[in-house]
C-alpha positions in Angstrom: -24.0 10.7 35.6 -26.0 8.5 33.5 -29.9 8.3 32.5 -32.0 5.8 32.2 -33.9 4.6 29.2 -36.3 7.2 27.5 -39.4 4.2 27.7 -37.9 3.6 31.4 -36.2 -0.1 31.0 -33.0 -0.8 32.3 -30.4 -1.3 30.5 -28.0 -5.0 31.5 -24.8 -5.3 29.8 -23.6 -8.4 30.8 -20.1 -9.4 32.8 -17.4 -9.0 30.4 -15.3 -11.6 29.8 -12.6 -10.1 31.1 -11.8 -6.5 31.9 -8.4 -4.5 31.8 -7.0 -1.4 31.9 -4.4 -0.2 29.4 -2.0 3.0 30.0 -1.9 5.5 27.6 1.4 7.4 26.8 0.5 10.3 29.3 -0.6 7.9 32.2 -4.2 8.4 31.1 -6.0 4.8 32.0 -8.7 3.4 29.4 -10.5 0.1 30.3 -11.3 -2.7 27.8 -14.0 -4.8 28.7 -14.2 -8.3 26.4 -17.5 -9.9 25.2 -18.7 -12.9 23.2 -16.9 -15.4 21.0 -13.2 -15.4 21.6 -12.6 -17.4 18.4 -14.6 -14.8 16.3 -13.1 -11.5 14.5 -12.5 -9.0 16.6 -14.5 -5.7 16.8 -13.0 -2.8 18.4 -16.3 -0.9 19.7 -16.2 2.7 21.1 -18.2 5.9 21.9 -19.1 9.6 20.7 -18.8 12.4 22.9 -20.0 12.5 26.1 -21.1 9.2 25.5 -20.3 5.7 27.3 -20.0 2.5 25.2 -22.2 0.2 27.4 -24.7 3.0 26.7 -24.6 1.4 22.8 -25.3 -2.3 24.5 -28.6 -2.4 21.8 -26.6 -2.0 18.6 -23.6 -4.1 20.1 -24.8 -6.8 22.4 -26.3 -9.1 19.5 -23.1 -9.1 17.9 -21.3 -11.4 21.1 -22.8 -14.2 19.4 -20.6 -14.1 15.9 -17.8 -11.4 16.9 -14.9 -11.0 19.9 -15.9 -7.7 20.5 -13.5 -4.5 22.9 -15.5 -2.6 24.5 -14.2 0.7 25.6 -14.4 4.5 26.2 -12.3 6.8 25.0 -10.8 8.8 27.5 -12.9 10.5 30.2 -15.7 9.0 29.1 -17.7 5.7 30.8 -15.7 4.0 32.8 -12.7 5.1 32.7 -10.9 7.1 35.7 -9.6 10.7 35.7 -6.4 10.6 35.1 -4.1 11.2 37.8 -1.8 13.6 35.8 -4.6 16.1 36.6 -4.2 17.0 32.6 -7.2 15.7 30.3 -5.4 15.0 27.4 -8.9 15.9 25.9 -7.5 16.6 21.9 -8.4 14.5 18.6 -4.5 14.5 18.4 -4.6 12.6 21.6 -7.4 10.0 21.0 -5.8 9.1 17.6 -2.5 8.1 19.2 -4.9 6.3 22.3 -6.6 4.3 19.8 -3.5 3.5 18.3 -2.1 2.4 21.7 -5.4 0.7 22.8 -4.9 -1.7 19.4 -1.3 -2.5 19.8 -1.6 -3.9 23.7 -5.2 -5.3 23.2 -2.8 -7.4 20.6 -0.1 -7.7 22.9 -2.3 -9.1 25.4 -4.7 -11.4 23.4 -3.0 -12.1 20.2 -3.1 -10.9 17.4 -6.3 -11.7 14.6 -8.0 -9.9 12.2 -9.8 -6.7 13.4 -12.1 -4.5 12.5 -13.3 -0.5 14.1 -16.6 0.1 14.5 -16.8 3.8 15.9 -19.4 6.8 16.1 -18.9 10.5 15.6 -16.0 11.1 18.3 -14.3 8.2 18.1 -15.5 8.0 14.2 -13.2 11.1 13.7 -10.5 9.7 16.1 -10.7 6.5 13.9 -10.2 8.4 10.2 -7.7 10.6 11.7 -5.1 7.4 12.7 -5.9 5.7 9.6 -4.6 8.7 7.9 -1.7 10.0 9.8 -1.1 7.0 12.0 -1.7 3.8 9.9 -4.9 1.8 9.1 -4.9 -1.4 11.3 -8.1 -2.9 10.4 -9.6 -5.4 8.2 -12.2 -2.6 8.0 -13.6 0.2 9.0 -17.0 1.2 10.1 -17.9 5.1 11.0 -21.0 5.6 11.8 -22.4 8.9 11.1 -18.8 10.7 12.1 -19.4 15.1 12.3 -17.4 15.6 9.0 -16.1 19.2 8.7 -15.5 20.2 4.7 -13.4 23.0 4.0 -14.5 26.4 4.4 -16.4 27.1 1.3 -18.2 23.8 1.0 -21.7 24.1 0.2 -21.7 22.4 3.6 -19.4 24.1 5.6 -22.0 26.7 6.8 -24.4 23.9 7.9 -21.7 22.4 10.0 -20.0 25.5 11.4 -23.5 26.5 12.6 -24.5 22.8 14.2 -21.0 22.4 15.8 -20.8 25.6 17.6 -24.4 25.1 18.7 -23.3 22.0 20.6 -20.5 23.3 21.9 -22.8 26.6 23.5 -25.1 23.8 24.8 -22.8 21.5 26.7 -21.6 24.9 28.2 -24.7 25.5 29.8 -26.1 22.0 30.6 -26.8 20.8 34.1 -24.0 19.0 35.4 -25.5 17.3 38.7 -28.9 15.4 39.2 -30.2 14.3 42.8 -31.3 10.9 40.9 -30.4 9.2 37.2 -33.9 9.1 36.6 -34.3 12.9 36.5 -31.5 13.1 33.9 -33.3 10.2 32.0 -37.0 12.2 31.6 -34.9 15.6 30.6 -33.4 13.3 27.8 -36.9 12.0 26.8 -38.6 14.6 26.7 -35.9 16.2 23.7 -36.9 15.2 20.2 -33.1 14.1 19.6 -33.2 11.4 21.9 -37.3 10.0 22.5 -36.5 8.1 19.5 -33.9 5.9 21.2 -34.8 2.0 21.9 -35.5 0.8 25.4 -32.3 0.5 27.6 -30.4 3.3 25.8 -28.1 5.9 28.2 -25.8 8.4 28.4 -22.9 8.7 30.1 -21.4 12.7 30.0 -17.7 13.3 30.4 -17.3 17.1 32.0 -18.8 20.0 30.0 -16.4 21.5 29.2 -13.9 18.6 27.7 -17.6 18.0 25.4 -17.6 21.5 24.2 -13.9 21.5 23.0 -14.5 18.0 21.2 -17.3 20.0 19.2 -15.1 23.3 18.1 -12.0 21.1 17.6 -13.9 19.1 15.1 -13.8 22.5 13.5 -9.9 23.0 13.0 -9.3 19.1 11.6 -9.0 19.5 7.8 -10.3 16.0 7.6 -12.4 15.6 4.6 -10.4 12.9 2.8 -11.4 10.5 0.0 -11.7 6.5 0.9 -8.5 5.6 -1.1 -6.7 7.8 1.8 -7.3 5.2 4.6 -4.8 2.3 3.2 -8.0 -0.4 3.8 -12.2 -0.6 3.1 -14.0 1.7 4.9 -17.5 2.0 5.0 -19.7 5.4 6.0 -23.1 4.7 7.6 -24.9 7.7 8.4 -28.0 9.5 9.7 -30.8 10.2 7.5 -30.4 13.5 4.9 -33.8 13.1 4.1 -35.7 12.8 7.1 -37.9 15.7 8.6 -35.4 18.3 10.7 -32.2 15.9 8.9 -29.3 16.8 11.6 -26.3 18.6 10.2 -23.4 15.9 10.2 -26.5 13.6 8.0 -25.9 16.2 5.5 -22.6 16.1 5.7 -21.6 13.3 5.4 -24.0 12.6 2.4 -22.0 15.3 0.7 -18.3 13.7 1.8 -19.8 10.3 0.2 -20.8 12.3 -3.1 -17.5 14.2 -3.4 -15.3 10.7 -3.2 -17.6 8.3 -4.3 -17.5 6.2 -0.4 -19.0 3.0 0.8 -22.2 4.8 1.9 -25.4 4.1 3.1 -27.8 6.2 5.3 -30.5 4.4 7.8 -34.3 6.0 7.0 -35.4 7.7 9.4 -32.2 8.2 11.9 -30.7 11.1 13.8 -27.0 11.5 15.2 -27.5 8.4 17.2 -28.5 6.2 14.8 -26.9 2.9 16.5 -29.5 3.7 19.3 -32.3 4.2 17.1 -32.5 1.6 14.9 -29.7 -0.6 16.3 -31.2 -3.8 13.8 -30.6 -1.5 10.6 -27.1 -0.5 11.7 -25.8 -3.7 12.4 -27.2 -5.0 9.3 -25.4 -2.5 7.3 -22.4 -2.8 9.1 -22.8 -6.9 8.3 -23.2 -6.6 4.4 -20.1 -5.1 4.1 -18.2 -6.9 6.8 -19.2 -10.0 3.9 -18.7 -8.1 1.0 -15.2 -8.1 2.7 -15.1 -11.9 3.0 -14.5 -11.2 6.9 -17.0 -14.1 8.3 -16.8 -15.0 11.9 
């Protein structure tokens, strides 16, 4: 089901380019959607959880006009179909090998170039979990404000534990069906989370339950790593620590930069959504250090 904008505009993502649908190792079916310059560095774009990628059209659309840019949920989210194994497949294990697959036959299928991941929270953690344990295929990466779970006995642990297990007890009990989008829209504007979000911002929700699970299995990762563990430059852009009621994964991942010394900068006045929020800032982050890189168009 998806929402409308908080201020009530609707939101246009253009045709793609192309559209096509990949097959994950389980028979799961993810589909890439292809926007802006084909000449241009490539930006692999994806979603947090419950989340749909055309929902992030604000932050993202702009960027057609420099960058080749794949567009795509991660699995049962957006626009992809149930898969017709009947089995979710709904694990961080699972995405990381996805993603993993979703590079290798985007290059199959259009050649291969220089790349680079631009990912938030879900698909963040996805994204620093096959760097890790799968390989780091990117010119670099960008992880926007990614829930970062330290080790128990963190000074931020706590702070973590708490937030996760709240969202995981509110996707539980969330209303599932709507008679019209635009009731779903005023329940999302009316929560201080979200009124903050641009004009033509929406959510897409994958089912309840598959959100809760994504929220206690960011719990069990042991992923806190330091930069040099990726294999390439990364660079952590985050929600604002200092900002009144500063959302848990802000503080967290303020701390993760501090322990290991990242590539880190947080946008003022930001929650979780940050890309939504202040989609101008973001990008413009994201774009210093795509040219401290030296990766141009």
């Amino acid at each position: 089901m998806s929402a409308g904008a908080p201020a009530g505009a609707e939101l246009r993502v253009p045709t793609p380019l192309e559209t096509f649908d990949l097959a994950m190792g389980d028979g799961a079916v993810i589909r890439i959607r292809r926007h802006g310059r084909v000449d241009g560095v490539r930006l692999f774009i994806s979603n947090g959880n419950g989340f749909a990628t055309d929902g992030y059209y604000p932050f993202w659309g702009p960027l057609a006009e420099r960058f080749d840019l794949i567009v795509f949920d991660f699995r049962n989210h957006g626009q992809n179909p149930r898969a017709s194994s009947g089995r979710d497949g709904h694990t961080y294990a699972q995405m990381a090998l996805d993603l993993e697959r979703v590079f290798r036959d985007v290059e199959k299928r259009l050649g291969p170039k220089p790349s680079v991941g631009v990912f938030h929270s879900m698909s963040a953690r996805t994204a620093m979990k096959h760097a890790i344990e799968i390989g780091f295929r990117w010119a670099a990466l960008i992880l926007f404000d990614p829930p970062n779970v330290p080790p128990p006995g963190h000074r931020v642990y706590d702070v973590m534990d708490v937030f996760e297990r709240r969202l995981a007890d509110w996707a539980m009990q969330r209303q599932e069906r709507f008679t019209d989008p635009s009731d779903l829209a005023g329940q999302y504007a009316e929560t201080r989370a979200h009124r903050t979000w641009v004009p033509g911002a929406f959510e897409l929700a994958c089912a309840r339950e598959l959100e809760a699970s994504i929220y206690l299995q960011a719990m069990t990762m042991n992923l806190w790593p330091p930069p040099e563990d990726y294999g390439g430059p990364v660079k952590l852009i985050a929600a604002d620590p200092k900002g009144r009621g500063a959302v848990a994964s802000a503080i967290a991942n303020q701390a993760l930069a501090e322990d290991f010394g990242y590539t880190y900068e947080a946008i003022p006045d930001t929650g979780h959504m940050l890309q939504i929020q202040k989609p101008e800032e973001c990008r413009r982050s994201m774009l210093a250090f795509l040219d401290e890189c030296g990766i141009g168009c």
